[in-house]
ChimeraX commands (.cxc) that place a marker at each C-alpha (Angstrom):
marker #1 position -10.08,124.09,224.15 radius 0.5
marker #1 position -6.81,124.78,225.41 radius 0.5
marker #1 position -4.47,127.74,224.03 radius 0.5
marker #1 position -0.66,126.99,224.18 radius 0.5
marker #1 position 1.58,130.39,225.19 radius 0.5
marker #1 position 5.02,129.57,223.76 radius 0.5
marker #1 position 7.58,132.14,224.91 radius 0.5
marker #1 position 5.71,132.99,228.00 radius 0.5
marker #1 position 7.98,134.68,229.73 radius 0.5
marker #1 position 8.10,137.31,227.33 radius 0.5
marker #1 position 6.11,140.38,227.93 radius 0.5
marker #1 position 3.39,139.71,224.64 radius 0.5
marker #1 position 3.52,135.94,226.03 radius 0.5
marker #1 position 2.59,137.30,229.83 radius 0.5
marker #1 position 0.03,139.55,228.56 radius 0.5
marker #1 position -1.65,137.33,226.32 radius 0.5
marker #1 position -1.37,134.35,228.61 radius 0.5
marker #1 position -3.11,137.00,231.20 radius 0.5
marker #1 position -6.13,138.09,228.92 radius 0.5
marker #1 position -7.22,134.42,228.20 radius 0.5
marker #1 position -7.23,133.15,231.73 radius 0.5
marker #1 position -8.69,135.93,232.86 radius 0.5
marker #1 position -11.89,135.55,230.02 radius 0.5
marker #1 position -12.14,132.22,231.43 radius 0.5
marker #1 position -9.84,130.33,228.16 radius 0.5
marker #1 position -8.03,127.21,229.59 radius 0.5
marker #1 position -4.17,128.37,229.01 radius 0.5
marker #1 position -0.75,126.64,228.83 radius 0.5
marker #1 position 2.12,128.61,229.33 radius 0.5
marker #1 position 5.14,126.91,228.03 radius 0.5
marker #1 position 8.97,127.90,228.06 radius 0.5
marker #1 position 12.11,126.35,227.78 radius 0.5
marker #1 position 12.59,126.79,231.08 radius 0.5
marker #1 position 9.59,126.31,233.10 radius 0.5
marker #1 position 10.61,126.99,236.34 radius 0.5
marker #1 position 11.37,130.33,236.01 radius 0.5
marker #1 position 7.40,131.33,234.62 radius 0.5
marker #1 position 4.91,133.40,236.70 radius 0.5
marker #1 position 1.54,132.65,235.86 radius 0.5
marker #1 position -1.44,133.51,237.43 radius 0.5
marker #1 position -3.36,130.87,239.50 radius 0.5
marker #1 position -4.96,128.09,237.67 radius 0.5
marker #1 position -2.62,128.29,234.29 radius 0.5
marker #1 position -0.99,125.22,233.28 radius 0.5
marker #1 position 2.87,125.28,232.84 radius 0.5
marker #1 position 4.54,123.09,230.28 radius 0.5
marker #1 position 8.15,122.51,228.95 radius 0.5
marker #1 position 8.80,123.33,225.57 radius 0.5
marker #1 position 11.98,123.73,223.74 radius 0.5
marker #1 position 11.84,123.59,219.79 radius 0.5
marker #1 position 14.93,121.56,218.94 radius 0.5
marker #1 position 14.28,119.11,221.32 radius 0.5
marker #1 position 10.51,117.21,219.70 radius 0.5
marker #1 position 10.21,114.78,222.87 radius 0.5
marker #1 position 9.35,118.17,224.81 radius 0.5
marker #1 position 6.08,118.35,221.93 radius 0.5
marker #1 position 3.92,115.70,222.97 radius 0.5
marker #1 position 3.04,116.98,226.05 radius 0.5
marker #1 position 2.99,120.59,225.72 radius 0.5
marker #1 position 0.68,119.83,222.68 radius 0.5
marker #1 position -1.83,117.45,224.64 radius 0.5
marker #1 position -5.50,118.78,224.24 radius 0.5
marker #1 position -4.09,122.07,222.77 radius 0.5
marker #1 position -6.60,123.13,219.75 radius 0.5
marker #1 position -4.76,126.74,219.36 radius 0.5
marker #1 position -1.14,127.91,219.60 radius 0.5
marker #1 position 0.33,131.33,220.06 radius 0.5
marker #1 position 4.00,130.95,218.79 radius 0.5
marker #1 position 6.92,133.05,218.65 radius 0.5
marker #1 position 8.96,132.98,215.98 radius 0.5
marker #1 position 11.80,130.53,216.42 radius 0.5
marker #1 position 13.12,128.31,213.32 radius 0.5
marker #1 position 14.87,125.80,214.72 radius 0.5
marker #1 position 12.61,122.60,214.81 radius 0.5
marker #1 position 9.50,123.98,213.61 radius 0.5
marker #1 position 8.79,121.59,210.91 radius 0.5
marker #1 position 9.00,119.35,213.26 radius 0.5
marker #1 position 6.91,121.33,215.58 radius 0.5
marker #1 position 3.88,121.74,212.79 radius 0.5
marker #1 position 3.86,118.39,212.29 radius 0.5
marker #1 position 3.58,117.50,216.26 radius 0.5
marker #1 position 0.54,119.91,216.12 radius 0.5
marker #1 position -1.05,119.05,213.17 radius 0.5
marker #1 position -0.59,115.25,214.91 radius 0.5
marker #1 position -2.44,116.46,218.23 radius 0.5
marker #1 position -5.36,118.47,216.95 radius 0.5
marker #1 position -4.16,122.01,216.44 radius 0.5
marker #1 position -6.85,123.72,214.55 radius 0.5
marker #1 position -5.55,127.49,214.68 radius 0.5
marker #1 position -1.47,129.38,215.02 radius 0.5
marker #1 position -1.10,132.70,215.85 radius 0.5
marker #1 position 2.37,133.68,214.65 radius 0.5
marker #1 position 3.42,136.81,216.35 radius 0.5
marker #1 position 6.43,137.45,213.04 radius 0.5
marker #1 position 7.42,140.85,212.22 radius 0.5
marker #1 position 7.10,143.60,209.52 radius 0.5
marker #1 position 10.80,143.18,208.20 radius 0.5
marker #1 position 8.96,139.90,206.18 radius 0.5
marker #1 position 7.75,142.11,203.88 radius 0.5
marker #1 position 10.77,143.67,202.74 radius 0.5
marker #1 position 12.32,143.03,199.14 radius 0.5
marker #1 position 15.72,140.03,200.02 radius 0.5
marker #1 position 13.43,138.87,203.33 radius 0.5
marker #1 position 15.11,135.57,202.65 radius 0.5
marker #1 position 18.64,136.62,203.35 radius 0.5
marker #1 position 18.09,139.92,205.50 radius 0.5
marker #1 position 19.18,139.06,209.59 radius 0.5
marker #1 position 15.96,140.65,210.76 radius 0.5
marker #1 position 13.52,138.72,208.47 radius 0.5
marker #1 position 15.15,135.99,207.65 radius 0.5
marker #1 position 14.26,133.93,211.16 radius 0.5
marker #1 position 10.18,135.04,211.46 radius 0.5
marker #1 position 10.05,134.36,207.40 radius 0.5
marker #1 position 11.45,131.01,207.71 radius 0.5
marker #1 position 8.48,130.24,210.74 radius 0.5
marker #1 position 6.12,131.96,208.56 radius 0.5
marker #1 position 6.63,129.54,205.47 radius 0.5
marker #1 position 6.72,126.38,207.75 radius 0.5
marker #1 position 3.27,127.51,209.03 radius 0.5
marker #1 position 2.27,127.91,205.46 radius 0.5
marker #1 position 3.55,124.68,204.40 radius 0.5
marker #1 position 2.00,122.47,206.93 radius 0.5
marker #1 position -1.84,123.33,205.71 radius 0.5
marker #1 position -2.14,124.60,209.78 radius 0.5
marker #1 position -4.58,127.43,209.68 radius 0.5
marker #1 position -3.11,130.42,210.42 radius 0.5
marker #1 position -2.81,134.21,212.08 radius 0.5
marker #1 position 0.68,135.82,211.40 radius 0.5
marker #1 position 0.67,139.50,213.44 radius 0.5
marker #1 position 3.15,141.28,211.95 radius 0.5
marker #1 position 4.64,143.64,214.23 radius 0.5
marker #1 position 6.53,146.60,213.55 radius 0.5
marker #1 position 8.98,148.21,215.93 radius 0.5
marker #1 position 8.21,147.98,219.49 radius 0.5
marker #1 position 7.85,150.41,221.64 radius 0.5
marker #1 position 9.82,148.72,224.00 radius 0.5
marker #1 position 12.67,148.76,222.35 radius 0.5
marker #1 position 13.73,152.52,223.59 radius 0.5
marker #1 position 14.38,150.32,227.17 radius 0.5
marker #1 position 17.84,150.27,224.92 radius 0.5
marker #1 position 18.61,154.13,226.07 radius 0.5
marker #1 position 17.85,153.50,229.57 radius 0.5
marker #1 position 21.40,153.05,230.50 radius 0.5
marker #1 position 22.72,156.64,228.94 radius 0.5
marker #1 position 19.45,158.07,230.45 radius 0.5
marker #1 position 19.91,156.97,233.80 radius 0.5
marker #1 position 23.48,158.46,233.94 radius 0.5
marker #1 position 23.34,161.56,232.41 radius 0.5
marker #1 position 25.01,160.41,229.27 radius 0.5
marker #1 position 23.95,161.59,225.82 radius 0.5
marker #1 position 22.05,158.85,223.82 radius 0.5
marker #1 position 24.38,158.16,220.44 radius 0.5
marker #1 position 22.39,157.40,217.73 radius 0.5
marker #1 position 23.66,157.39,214.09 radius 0.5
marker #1 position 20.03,158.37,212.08 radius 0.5
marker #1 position 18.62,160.26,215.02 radius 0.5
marker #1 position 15.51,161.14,212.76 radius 0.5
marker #1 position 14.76,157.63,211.11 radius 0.5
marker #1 position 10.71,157.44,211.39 radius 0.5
marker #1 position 9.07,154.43,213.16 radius 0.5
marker #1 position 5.70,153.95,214.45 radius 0.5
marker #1 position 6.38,152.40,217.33 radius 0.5
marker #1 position 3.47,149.64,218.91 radius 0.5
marker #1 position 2.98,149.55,222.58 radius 0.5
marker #1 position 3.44,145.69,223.52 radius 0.5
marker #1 position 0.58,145.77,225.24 radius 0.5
marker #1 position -1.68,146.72,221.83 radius 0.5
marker #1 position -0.02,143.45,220.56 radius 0.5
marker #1 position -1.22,141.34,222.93 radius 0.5
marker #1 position -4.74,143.01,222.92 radius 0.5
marker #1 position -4.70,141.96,218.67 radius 0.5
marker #1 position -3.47,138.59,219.67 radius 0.5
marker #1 position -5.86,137.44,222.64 radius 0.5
marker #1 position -8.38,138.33,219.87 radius 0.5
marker #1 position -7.11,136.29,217.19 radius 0.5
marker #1 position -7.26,133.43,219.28 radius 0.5
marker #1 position -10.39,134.00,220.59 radius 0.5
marker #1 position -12.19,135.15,217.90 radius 0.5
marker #1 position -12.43,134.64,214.00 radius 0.5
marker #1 position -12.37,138.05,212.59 radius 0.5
marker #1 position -8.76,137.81,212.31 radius 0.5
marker #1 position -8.28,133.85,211.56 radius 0.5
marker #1 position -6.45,133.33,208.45 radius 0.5
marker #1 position -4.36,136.90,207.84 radius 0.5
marker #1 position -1.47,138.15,207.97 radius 0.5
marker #1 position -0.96,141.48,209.08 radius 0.5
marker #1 position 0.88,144.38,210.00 radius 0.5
marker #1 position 1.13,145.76,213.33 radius 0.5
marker #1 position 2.01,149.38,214.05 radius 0.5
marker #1 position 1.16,152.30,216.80 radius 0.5
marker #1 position -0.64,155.11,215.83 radius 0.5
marker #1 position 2.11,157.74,215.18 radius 0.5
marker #1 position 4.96,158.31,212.91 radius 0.5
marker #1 position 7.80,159.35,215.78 radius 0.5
marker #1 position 11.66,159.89,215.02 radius 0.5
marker #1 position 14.30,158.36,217.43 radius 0.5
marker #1 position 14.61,162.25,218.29 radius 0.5
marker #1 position 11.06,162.69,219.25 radius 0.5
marker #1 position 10.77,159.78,221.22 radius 0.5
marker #1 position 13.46,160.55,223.26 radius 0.5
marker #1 position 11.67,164.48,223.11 radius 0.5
marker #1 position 8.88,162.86,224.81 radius 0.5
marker #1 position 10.97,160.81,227.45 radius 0.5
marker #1 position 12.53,164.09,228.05 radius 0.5
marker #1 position 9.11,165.73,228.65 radius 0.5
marker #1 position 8.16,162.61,230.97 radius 0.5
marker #1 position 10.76,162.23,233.02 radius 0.5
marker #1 position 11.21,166.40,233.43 radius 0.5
marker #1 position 14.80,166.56,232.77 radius 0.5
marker #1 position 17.08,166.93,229.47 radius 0.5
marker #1 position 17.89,164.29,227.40 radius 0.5
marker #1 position 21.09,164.91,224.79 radius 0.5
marker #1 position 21.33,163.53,221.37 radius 0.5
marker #1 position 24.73,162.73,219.76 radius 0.5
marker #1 position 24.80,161.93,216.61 radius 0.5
marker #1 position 27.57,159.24,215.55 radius 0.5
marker #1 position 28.44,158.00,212.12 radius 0.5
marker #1 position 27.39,154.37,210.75 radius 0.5
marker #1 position 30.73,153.07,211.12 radius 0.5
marker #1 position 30.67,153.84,214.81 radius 0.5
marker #1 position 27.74,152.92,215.55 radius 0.5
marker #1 position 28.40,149.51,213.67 radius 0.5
marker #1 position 30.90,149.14,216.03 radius 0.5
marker #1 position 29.55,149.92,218.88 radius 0.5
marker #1 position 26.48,147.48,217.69 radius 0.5
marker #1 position 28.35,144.72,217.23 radius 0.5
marker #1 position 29.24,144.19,220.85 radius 0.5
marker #1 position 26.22,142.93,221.53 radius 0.5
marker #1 position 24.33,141.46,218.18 radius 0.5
marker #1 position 26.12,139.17,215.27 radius 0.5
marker #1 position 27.52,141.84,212.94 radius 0.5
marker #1 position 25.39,141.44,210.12 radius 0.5
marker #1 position 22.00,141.92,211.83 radius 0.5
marker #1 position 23.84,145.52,213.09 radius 0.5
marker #1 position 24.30,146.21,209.51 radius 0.5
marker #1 position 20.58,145.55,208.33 radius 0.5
marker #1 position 19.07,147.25,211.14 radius 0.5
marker #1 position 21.41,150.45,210.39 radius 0.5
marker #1 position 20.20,149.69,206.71 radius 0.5
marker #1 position 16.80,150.16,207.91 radius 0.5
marker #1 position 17.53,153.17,210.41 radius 0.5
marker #1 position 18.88,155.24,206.91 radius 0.5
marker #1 position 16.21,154.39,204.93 radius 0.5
marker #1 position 13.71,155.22,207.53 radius 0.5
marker #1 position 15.29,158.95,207.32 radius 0.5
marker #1 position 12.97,159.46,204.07 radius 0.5
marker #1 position 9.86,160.60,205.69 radius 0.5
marker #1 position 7.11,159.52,208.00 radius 0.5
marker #1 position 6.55,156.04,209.05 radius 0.5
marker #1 position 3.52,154.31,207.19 radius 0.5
marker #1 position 0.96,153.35,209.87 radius 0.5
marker #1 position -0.55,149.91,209.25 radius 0.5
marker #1 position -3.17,147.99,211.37 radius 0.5
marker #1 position -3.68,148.92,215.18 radius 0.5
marker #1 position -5.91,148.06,217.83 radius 0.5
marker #1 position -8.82,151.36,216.31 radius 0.5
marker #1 position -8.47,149.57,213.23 radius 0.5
marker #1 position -9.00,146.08,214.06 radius 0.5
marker #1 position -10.37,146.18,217.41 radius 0.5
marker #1 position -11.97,149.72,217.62 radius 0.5
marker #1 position -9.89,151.09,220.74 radius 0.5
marker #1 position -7.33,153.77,220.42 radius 0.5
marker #1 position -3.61,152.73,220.42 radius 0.5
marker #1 position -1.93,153.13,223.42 radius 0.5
marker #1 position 1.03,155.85,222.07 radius 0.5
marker #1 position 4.36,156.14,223.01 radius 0.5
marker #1 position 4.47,158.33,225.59 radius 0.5
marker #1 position 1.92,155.80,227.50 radius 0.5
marker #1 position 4.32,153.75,227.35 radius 0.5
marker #1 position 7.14,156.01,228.66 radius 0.5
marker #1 position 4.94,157.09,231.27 radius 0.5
marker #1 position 4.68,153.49,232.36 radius 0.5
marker #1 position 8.61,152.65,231.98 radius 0.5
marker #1 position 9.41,156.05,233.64 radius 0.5
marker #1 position 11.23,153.66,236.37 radius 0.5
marker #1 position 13.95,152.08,233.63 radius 0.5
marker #1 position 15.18,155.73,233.27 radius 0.5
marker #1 position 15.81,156.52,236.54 radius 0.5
marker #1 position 19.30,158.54,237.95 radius 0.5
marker #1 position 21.74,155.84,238.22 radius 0.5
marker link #1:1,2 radius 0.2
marker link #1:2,3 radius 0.2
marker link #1:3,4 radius 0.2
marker link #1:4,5 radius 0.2
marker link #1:5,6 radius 0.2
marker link #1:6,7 radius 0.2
marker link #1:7,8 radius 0.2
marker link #1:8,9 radius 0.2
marker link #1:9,10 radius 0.2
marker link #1:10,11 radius 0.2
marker link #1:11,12 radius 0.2
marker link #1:12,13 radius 0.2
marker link #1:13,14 radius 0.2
marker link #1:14,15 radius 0.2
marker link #1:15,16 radius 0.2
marker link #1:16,17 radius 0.2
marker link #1:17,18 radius 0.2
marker link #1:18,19 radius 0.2
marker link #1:19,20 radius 0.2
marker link #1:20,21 radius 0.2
marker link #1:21,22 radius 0.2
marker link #1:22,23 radius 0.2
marker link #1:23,24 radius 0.2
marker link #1:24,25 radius 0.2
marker link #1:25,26 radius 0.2
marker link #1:26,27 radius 0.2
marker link #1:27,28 radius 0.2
marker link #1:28,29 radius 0.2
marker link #1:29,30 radius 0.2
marker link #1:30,31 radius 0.2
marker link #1:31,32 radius 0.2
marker link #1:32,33 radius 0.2
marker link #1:33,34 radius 0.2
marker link #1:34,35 radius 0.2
marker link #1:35,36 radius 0.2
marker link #1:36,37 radius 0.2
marker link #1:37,38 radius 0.2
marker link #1:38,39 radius 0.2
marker link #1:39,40 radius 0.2
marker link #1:40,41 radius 0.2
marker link #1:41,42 radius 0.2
marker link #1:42,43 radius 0.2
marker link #1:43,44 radius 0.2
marker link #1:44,45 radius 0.2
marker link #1:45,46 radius 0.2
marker link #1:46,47 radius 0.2
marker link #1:47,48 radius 0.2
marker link #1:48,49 radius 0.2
marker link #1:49,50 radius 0.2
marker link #1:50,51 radius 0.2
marker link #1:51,52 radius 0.2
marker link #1:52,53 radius 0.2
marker link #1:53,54 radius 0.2
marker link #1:54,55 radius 0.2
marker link #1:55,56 radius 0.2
marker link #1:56,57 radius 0.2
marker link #1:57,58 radius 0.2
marker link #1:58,59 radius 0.2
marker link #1:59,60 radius 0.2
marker link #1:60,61 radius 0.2
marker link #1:61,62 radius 0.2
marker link #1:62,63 radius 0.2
marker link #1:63,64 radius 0.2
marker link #1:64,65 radius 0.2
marker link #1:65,66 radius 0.2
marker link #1:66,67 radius 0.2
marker link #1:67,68 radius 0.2
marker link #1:68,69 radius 0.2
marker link #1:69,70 radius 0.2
marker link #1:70,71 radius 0.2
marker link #1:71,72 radius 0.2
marker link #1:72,73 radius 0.2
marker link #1:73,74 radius 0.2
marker link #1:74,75 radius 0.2
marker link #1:75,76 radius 0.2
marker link #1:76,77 radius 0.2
marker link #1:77,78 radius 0.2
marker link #1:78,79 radius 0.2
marker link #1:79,80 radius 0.2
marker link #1:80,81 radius 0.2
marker link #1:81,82 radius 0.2
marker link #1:82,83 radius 0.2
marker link #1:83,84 radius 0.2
marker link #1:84,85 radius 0.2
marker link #1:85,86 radius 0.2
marker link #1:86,87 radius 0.2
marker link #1:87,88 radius 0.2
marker link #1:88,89 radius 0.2
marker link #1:89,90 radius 0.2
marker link #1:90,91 radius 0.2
marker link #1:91,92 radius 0.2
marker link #1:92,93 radius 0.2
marker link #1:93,94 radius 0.2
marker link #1:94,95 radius 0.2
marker link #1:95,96 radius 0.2
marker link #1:96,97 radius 0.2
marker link #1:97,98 radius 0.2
marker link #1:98,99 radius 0.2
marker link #1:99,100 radius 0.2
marker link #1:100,101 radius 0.2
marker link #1:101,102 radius 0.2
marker link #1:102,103 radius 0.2
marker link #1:103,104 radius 0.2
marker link #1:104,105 radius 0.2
marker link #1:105,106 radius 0.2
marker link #1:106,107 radius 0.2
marker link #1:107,108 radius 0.2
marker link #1:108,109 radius 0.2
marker link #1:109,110 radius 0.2
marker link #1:110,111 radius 0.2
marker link #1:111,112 radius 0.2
marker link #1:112,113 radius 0.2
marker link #1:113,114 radius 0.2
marker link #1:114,115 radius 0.2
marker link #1:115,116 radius 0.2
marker link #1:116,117 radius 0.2
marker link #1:117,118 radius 0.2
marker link #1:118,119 radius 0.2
marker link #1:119,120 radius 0.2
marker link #1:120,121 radius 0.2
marker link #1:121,122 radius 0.2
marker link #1:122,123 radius 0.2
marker link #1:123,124 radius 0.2
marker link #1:124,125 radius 0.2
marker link #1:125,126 radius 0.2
marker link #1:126,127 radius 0.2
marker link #1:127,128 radius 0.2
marker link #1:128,129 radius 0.2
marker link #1:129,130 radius 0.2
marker link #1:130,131 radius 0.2
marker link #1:131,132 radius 0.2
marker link #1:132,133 radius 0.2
marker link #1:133,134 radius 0.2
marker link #1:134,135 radius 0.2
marker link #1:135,136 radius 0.2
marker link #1:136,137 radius 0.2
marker link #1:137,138 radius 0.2
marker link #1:138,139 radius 0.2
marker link #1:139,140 radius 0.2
marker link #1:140,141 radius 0.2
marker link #1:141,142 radius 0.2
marker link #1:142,143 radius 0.2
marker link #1:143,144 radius 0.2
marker link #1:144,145 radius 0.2
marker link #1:145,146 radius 0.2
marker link #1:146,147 radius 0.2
marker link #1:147,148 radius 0.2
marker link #1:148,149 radius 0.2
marker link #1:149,150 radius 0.2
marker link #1:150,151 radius 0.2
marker link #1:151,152 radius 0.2
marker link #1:152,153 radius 0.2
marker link #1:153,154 radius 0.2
marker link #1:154,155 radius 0.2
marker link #1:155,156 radius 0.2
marker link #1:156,157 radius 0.2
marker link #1:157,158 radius 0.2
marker link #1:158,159 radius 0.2
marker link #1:159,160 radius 0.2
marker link #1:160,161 radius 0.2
marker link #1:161,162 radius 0.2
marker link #1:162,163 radius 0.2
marker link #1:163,164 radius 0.2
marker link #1:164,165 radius 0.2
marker link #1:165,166 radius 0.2
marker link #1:166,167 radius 0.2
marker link #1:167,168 radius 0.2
marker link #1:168,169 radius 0.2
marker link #1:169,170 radius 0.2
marker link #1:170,171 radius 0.2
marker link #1:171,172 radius 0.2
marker link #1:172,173 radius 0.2
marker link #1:173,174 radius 0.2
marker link #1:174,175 radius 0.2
marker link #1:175,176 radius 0.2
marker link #1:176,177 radius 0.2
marker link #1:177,178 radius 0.2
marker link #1:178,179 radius 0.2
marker link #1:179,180 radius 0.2
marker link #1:180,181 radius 0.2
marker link #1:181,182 radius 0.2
marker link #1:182,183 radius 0.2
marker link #1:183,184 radius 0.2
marker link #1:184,185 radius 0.2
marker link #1:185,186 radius 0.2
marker link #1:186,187 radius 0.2
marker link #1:187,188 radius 0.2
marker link #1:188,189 radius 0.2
marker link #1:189,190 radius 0.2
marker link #1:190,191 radius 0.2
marker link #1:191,192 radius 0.2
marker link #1:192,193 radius 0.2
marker link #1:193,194 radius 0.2
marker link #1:194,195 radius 0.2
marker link #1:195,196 radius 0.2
marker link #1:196,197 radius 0.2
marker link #1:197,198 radius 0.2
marker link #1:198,199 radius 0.2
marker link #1:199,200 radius 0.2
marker link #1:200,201 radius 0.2
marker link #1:201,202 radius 0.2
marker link #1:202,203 radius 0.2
marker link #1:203,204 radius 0.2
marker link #1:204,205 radius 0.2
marker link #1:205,206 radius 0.2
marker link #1:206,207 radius 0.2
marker link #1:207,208 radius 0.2
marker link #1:208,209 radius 0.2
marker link #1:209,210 radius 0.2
marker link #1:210,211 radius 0.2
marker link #1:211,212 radius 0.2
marker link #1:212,213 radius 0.2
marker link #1:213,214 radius 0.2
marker link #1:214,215 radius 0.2
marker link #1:215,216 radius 0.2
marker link #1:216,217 radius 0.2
marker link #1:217,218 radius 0.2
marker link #1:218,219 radius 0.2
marker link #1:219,220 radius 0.2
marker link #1:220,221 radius 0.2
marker link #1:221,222 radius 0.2
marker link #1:222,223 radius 0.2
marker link #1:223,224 radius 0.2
marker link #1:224,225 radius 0.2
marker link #1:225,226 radius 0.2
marker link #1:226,227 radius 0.2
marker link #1:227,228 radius 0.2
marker link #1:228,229 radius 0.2
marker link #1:229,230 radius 0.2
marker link #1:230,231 radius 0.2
marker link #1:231,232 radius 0.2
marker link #1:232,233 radius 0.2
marker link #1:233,234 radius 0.2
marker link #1:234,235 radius 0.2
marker link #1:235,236 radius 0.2
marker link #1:236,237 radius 0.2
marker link #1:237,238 radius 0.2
marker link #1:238,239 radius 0.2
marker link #1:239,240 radius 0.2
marker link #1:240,241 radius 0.2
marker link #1:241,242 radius 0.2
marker link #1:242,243 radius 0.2
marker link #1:243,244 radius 0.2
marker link #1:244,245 radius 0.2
marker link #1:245,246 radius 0.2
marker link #1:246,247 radius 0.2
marker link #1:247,248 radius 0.2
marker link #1:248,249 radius 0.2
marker link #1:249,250 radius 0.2
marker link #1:250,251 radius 0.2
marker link #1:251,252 radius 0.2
marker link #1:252,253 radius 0.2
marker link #1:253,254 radius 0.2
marker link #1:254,255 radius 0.2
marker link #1:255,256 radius 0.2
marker link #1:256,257 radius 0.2
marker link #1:257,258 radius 0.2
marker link #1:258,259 radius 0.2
marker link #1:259,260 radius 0.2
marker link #1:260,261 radius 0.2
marker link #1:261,262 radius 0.2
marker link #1:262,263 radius 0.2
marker link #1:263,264 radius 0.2
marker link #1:264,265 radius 0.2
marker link #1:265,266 radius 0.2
marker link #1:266,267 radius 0.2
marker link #1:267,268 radius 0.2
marker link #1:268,269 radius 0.2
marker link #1:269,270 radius 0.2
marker link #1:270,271 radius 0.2
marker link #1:271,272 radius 0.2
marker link #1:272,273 radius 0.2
marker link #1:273,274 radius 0.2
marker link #1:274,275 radius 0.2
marker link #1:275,276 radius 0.2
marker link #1:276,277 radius 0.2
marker link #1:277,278 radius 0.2
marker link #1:278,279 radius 0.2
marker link #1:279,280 radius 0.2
view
């Protein structure tokens, strides 16, 4: 029964690809671009690219389960390639921002939702972990951090309960591996309710030296967004940031609830990133 990793060479697609081999679960790590995976010893690599359906057949070939991330373009296609070679189980890893009222035209939901309703529509059984903000996503102050510069932030004290990647993966190897969590859908957080300003308090604390916080206004930070993301997906995710300013972050499913282990927090996962922040 072999599992099929798409995105592998993501950091959930690594660590999920690594907790199946190493129970002994015949895995196939595909990517777009092949070449540039690292697998352990004994894991089958495969090319897969979802707008291109002659790459299906034979990362699909003896594959009963499929651990997907979320990309739109050619997944009908895709469902139908699966459903064609025996699929019997998807784990969707989608995201919270799903569940949020205009999902269907909203930048951040908009792409997972889209997978998510393909998924439904095929009659493929199905997992969809929906997971909130990443912890990893603070590896976007490392920059500022590592140079002494203050970290500009336009809601400073929006509330998230950021998930350690590695609690995802955890949830996930599970799904696929047992049935507990066949058929749901949902929602992935850490255990705490942190503020932008209190995680970087707690990078502060780990890496023993001062950390600034400027506050900027939305139109700046807009701007400064856009250099780097389409415009309208800066917009919704400063949309989010304000609302987020309204009180604590709601904590939803984590690895004590569904799996009975505490969450790995935040500052775990600082304490394991300490390197990203270094003095530049």
């Amino acid at each position: 029964m072999t599992v099929l990793i798409t995105g592998a060479r993501g950091k959930v697609g690594r660590a999920v690809t690594s907790r199946l081999h190493g129970t002994g679960v015949p895995v196939r790590a595909a990517s777009a671009h092949p070449a540039e995976l690292t697998v352990p010893a004994g894991v089958e690599i495969a090319e897969l690219v979802l707008d291109r359906p002659e790459t299906f057949p034979a990362a699909l070939d003896g594959v009963r389960q499929v651990f997907l991330y979320p990309q739109p373009a050619g997944i009908g296609a895709f469902t139908e390639a699966a459903r064609a070679a025996g699929v019997e189980h998807v784990v969707l890893l989608s995201s919270s921002s799903v569940l949020a009222p205009g999902a269907e035209t909203d930048p951040l939901a908009a792409h997972s939702l889209r997978v998510e309703q393909a998924l439904a529509a095929s009659g493929l059984p199905c997992t969809f972990l929906r997971a909130d903000a990443f912890a990893s996503n603070a590896f976007g102050w490392a920059r500022p951090i590592g140079q002494g510069l203050p970290v500009q932030l336009p809601y400073p004290d929006a509330h998230l309960a950021p998930v350690h990647p590695e609690d995802i993966a955890d949830i996930a190897a599970e799904a696929l591996t047992g049935t507990a969590l066949r058929g749901r859908a949902v929602t992935l957080t850490g255990g705490q309710s942190l503020t932008f300003r209190e995680q970087l308090a707690v990078l502060s604390e780990v890496l023993d030296r001062g950390i600034t916080v400027e506050t900027v206004t939305h139109a700046e930070a807009e701007q400064q967004m856009s250099r780097f993301m389409p415009a309208p997906m800066a917009g919704a995710l400063l949309a989010l940031w304000a609302a987020a300013c309204a009180g604590p972050a709601p904590i939803a499913e984590t690895t004590r609830t569904l799996l009975g282990r505490p969450e790995r927090t935040f500052r775990q996962w600082a304490a394991e990133n300490a390197a990203a922040f270094a003095a530049r």
